[in-house]
N, C-alpha and C positions, 0 to 999 in steps of 0.2 A: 425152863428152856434156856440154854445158854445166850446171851446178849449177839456173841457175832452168829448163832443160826437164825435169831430176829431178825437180824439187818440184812443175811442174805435173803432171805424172805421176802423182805419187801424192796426189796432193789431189785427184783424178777416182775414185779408188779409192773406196767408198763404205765407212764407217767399220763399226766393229765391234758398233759400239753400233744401225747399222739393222738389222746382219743377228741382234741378238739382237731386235729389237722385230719383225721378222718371223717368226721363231722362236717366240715367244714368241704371236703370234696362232693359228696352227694347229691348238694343242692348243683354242681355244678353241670354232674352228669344227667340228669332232669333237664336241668334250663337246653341241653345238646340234644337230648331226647326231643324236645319241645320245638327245639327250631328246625329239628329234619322230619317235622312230622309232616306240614305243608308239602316241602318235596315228593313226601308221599303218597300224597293226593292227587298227583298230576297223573292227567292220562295221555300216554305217546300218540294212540289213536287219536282223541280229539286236540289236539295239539296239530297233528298232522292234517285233518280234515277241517280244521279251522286256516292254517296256513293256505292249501291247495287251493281252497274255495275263495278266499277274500284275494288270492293271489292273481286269478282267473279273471275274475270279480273287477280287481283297481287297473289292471293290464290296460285295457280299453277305454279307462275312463279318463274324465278331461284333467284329473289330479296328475295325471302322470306327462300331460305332454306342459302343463303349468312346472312344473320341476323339469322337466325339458328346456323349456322356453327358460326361463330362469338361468339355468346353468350354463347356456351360450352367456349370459350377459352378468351375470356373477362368479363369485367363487362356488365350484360345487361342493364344496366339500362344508361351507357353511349353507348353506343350501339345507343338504341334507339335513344337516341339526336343527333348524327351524323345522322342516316341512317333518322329520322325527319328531318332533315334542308336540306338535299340533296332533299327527296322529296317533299317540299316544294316548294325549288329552281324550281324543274323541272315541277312543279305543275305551276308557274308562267310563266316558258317557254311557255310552253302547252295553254294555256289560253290567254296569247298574240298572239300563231299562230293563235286559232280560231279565235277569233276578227279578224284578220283581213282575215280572209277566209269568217268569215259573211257580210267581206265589197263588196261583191260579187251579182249580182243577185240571188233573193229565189232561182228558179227552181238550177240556179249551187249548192250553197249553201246544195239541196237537195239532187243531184245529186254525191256529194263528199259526202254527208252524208252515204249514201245508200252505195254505194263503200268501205268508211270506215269500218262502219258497218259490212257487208258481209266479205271484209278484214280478222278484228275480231273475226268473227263467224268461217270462218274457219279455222285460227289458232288456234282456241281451240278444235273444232270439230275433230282436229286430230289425237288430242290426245298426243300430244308427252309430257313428265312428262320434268321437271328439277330435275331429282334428282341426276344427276351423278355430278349438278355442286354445290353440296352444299357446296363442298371444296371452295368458293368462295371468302371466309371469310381469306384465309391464314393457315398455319398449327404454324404459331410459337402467345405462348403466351405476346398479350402488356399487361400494365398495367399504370394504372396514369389517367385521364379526357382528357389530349391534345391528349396523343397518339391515344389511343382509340377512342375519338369522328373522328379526321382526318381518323383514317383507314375506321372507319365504313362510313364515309362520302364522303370519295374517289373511296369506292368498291360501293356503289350506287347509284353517280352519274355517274359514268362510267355506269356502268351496267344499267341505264334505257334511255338511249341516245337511241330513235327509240323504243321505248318498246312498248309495245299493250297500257301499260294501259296512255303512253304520246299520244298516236294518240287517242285514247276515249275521253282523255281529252281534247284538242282539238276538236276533232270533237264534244264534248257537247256543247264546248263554243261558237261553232259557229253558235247556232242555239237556244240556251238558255241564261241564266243572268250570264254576267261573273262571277260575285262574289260567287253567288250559286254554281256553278261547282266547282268554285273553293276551296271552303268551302267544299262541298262532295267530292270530289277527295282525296284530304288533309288530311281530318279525314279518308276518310278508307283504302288511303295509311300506313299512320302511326296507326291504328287498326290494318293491318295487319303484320306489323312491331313487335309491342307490341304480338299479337297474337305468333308470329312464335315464339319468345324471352322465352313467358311463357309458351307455350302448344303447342311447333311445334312439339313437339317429339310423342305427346299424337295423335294428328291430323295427321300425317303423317301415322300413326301406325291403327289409327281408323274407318279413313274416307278417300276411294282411290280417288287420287287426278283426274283422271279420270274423276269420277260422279262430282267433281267440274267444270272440264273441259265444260260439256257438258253439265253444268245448265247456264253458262255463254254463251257456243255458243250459244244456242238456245236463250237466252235473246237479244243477238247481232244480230241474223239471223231476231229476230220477229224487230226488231228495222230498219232495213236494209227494211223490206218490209215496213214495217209503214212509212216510209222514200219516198217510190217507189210513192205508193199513195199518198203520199201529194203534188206530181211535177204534177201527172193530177188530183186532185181534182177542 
């Protein structure tokens, strides 16, 4: 064979250097693969019925008129970021009890559900308001980002240790997708947080905390039966 049909030959061979730069993408399209697989594991439904319910849930409770009280006598807007991280914190507490309460047989599993639930349903059903602890917040003016986020973030994490809407959260995780719970719990803790900050006054004044009271129990009560039936289904 003639010398220059060798060389065209192997000059059509594609070099060593493409098949490392194709090599070399693979891994990277995996690693994308990999990180949009979680997003695919969320559910819109339980995301949705995690928010609605803990949303229902915090409305009424004394966390929101403490973030009230707070925000006449702070900055709200640091406000919010404490009293966000606190319920975040407690958001991931709450979420790791379920888990491991769903590491349980269904029927118990169900069984704690239903209990919870009813729980729920009538602490709210009974009505009793928070509004005498709105002083929650403190009476003397902070000012600055540190002091402010710390106060807002130490009045509620104290203040939600055993709360309704920390055993909801729980009790969704235990029977749902952790990360969806957690995801809805989170946004409408801190919506309700924001809510109190900019129109707690408008809200409290408009709409009796009562009729909230008692759209949430009757949510928790139907949830508690939906619960009942699924242990004899």
């Amino acid at each position: 064979m003639h010398p220059s049909c060798r060389a065209d030959r192997f000059s059509r061979r594609p070099s060593r250097g493409r098949f490392a730069k194709i090599r070399k993408a693979r891994p990277v399209q995996k690693a994308t693969r990999m990180s949009l697989a979680p997003l695919a594991s969320l559910d819109p439904l339980t995301i949705i019925t995690a928010f609605g319910l803990i949303f229902l849930a915090e409305l009424p409770d004394k966390t929101m008129f403490a973030s009230l009280a707070m925000g006449t006598r702070m900055r709200p807007l640091y406000v919010w970021f404490g009293a966000s991280t606190a319920f975040v914190v407690h958001v991931a507490i709450a979420v790791g009890a379920g888990s491991l309460i769903g590491l349980l047989p269904d029927w118990t599993v169900k069984t704690v559900s239903a209990a919870l639930f009813a729980f729920g349903a009538f602490i709210l059903l009974r009505g009793e308001g928070d509004d005498e602890e709105a002083d929650a917040g403190g009476s003397r003016t902070v000012t600055g980002f540190w002091p402010v986020y710390t106060t807002a973030f130490m009045a509620v994490f104290i203040s939600e240790w055993g709360d309704l809407t920390q055993i909801t959260t729980a009790n969704l995780a235990a029977t749902n997708g952790i990360a969806s719970v957690a995801i809805g719990s989170a946004a409408a803790l801190m919506s309700v947080s924001a809510l109190a900050l900019l129109a707690g006054r408008f809200i409290a004044k408009r709409v009796p905390l009562k009729t909230v009271q008692h759209i949430g129990g009757l949510c928790m009560l139907g949830l508690a039966v939906w619960s009942v039936v699924e242990i004899f289904a």
